[in-house]
C-alpha positions as CSV (number, residue, x, y, z in Angstrom):
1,X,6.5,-12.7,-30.6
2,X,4.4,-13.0,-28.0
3,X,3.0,-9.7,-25.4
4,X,3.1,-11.2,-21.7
5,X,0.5,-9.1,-20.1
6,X,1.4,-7.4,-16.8
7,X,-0.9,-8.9,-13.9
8,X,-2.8,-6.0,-12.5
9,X,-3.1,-5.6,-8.2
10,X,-6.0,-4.0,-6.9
11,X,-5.2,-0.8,-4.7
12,X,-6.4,-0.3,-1.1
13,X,-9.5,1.3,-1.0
14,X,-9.2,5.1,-1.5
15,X,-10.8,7.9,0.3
16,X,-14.4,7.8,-0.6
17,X,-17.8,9.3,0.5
18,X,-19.7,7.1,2.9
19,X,-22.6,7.7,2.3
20,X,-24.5,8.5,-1.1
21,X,-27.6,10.2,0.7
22,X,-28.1,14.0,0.7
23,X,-25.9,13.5,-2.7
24,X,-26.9,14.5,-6.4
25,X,-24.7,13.0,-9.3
26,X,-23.8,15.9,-11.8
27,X,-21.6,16.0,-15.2
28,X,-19.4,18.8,-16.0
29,X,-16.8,19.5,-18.9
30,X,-13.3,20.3,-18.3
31,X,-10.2,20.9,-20.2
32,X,-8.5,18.0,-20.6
33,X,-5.3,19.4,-19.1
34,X,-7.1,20.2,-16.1
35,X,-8.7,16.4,-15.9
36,X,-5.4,14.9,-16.3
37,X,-3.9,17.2,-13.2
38,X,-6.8,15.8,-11.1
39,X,-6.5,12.5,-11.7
40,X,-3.2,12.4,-11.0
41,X,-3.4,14.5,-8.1
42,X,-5.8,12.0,-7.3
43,X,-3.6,9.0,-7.7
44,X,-1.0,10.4,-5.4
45,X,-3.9,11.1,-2.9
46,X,-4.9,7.7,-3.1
47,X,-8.5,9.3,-3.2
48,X,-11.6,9.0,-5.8
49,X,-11.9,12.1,-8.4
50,X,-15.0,12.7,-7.3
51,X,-13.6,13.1,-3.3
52,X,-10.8,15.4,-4.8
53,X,-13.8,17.6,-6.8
54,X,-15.5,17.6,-3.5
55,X,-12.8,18.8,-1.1
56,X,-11.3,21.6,-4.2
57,X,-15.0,22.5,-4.7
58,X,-15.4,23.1,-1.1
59,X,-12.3,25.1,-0.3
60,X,-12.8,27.7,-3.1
61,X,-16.5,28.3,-2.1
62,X,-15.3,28.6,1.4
63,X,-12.6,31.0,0.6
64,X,-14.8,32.9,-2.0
65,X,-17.6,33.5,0.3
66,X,-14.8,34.8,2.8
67,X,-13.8,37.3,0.1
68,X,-17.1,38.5,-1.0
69,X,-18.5,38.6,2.8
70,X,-20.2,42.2,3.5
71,X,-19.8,42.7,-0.4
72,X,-22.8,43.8,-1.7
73,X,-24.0,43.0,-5.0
């Protein structure tokens, strides 16, 4: 018996950087739990992984710096 294969449509663009300058590419290691909940938060954002690192990345630096402000180390 034949396998019809399913016809694959490309998705709208998703939310992406604009611009590569003032960037660095990096790797890091995960859990794979912790991928798979990105990339599917992802999906649903309609957004790259590498936007949703970007905008998780800045909000906990944001909110750390908040909570360590006028803490001395």
């Amino acid at each position: 018996m034949a396998v019809r294969r399913r016809s694959v449509l490309r998705s709208p663009k998703r939310r992406r950087l604009k611009s590569r300058e003032n960037t660095v590419t990096t790797s890091v290691i995960v859990p794979i739990v912790l991928h798979e909940r990105a990339m599917l938060c992802a999906v649903r954002l309609h957004w790259t992984l590498g936007e949703l690192l970007r905008e998780a990345l800045t909000e906990w630096l944001d909110r750390h710096e908040r909570e360590t402000k006028g803490v001395s180390r």
